[in-house]
MARKOL-668303 format. One record per residue (C-alpha): residue number from 1; x, y, z; residue in three letters. Coordinates in Angstrom, 3 decimals. Example, Ala and Ser with C-alpha at 12.3 -4.5 7.8 and 13.67 -1.06 7.14 Angstrom:
# residues 2
+-----+----------+----------+----------+------+
! pos !     east !    north !       up ! code !
+-----+----------+----------+----------+------+
!   1 !   12.300 !   -4.500 !    7.800 !  ALA !
!   2 !   13.670 !   -1.060 !    7.140 !  SER !
+-----+----------+----------+----------+------+
//
This chain:
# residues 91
+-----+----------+----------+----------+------+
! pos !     east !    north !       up ! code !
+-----+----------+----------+----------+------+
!   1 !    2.894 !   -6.235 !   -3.350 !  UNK !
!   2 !    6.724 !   -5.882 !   -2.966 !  UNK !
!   3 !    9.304 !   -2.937 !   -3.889 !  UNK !
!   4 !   11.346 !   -4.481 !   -6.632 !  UNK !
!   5 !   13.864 !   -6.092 !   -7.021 !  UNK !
!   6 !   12.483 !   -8.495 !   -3.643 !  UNK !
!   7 !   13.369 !  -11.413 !   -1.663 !  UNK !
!   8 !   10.442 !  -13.203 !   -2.128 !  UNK !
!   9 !   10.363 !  -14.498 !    1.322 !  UNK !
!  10 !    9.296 !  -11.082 !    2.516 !  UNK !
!  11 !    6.244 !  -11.294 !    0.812 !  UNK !
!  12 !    5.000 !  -13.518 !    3.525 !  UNK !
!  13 !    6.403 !  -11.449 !    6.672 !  UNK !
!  14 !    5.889 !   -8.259 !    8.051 !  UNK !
!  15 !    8.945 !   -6.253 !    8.971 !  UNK !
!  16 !    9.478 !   -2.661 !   10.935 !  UNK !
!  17 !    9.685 !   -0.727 !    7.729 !  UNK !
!  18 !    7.266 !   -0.612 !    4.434 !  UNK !
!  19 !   10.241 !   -1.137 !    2.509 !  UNK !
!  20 !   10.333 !   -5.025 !    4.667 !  UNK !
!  21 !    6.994 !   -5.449 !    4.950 !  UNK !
!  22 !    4.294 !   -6.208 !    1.817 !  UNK !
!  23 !    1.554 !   -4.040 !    0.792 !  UNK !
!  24 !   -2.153 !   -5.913 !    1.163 !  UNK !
!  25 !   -5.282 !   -4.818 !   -0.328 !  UNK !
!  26 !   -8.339 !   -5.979 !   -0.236 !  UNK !
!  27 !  -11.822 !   -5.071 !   -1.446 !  UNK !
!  28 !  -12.450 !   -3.163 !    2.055 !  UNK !
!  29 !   -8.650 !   -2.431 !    3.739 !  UNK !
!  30 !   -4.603 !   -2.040 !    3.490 !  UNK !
!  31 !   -1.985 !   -2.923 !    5.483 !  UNK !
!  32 !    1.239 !   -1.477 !    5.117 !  UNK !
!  33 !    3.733 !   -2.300 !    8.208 !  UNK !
!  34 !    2.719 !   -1.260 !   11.317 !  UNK !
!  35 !   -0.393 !    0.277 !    9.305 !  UNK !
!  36 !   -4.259 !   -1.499 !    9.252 !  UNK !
!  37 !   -6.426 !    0.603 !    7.263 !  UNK !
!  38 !  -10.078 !    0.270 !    6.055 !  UNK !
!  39 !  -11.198 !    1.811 !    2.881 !  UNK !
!  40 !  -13.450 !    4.695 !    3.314 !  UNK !
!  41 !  -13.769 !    6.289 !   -0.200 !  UNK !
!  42 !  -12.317 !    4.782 !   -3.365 !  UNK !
!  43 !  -12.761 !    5.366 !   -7.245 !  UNK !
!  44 !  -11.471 !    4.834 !  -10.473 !  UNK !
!  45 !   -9.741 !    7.511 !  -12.899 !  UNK !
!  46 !   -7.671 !    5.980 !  -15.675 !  UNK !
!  47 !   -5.251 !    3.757 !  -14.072 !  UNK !
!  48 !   -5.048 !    5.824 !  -10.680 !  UNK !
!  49 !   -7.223 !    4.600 !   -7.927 !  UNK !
!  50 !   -7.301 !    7.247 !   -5.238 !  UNK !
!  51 !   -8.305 !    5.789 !   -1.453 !  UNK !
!  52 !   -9.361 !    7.767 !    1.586 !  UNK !
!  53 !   -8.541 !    5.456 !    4.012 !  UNK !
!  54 !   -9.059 !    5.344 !    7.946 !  UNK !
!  55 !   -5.676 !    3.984 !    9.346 !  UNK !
!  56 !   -4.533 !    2.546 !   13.064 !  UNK !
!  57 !   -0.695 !    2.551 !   13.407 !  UNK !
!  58 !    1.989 !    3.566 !   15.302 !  UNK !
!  59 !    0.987 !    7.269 !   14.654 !  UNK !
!  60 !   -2.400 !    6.391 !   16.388 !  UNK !
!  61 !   -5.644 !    6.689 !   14.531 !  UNK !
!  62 !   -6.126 !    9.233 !   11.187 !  UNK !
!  63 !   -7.459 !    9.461 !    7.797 !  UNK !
!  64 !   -4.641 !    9.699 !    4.996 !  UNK !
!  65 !   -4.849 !    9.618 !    1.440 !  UNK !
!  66 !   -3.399 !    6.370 !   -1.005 !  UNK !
!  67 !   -3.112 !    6.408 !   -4.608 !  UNK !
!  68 !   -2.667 !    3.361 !   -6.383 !  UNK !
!  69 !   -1.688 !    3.215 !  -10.161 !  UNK !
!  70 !   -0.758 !    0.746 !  -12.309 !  UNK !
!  71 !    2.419 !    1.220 !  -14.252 !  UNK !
!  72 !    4.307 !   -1.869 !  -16.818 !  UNK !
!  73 !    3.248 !   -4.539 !  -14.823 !  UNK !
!  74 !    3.493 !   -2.824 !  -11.144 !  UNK !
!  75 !    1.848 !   -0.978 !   -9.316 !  UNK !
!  76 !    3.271 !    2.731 !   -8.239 !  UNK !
!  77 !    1.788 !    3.721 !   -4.545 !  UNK !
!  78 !    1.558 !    7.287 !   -2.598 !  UNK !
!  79 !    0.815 !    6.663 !    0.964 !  UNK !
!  80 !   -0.472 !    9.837 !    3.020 !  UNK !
!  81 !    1.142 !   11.969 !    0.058 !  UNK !
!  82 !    4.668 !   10.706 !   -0.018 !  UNK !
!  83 !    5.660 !    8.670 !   -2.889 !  UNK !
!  84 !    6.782 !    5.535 !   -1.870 !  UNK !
!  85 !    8.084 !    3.433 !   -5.141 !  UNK !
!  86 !    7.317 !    1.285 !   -7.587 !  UNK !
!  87 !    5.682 !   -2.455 !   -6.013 !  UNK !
!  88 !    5.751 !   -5.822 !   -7.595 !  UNK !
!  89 !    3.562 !   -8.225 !   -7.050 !  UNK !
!  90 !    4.028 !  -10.870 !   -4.866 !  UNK !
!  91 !    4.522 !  -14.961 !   -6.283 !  UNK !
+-----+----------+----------+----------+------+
//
C-alpha cells in the first residue's frame, strides 16, 4: 500500500521515509520503512483492524499500536498513534 496519488515505481522500493516507502502486511508482520514488525495481537471491529505489533527499527525494539481501516477503496493507517494518511493499494 501507497499514499495516493503514487509513482507506482515506489511500490517496489523502500525509501528513508513512510511517505517513500510501501506499507506490507502479511498474515503475521508489517513493514513500514525502516520498520519490521510481527503481529502480536490483532482483531476485527467493523472495518477497523487494530494490531499490537512488536517492531525493530531505527528507534530500536518496542511494541506500538496500528490501526488499519478500510475507507472507499483504501485503506486509512495509524501507526504508534499518529495518523499517517490515506494508502492505495499497490498495481
Amino acid at each position: 500500500m501507497r499514499r495516493k496519488p503514487s509513482d507506482p515505481a515506489l511500490c517496489w522500493s523502500f525509501g528513508a521515509t513512510a511517505a517513500q516507502s510501501p506499507l506490507i502486511v502479511t498474515d503475521t508482520a508489517l513493514r513500514w520503512s525502516a520498520n519490521a514488525c510481527r503481529i502480536e495481537r490483532s482483531y476485527k471491529t467493523g472495518d477497523t483492524v487494530p494490531i499490537q505489533a512488536r517492531c525493530w527499527g531505527d528507534g530500536g525494539e518496542r511494541s506500538i499500536p496500528v490501526s488499519l481501516r478500510r475507507q472507499a477503496g483504501g485503506l486509512v493507517v495509524t501507526w504508534d498513534r499518529g495518523a499517517c494518511g490515506e494508502l492505495r493499494r499497490c498495481q
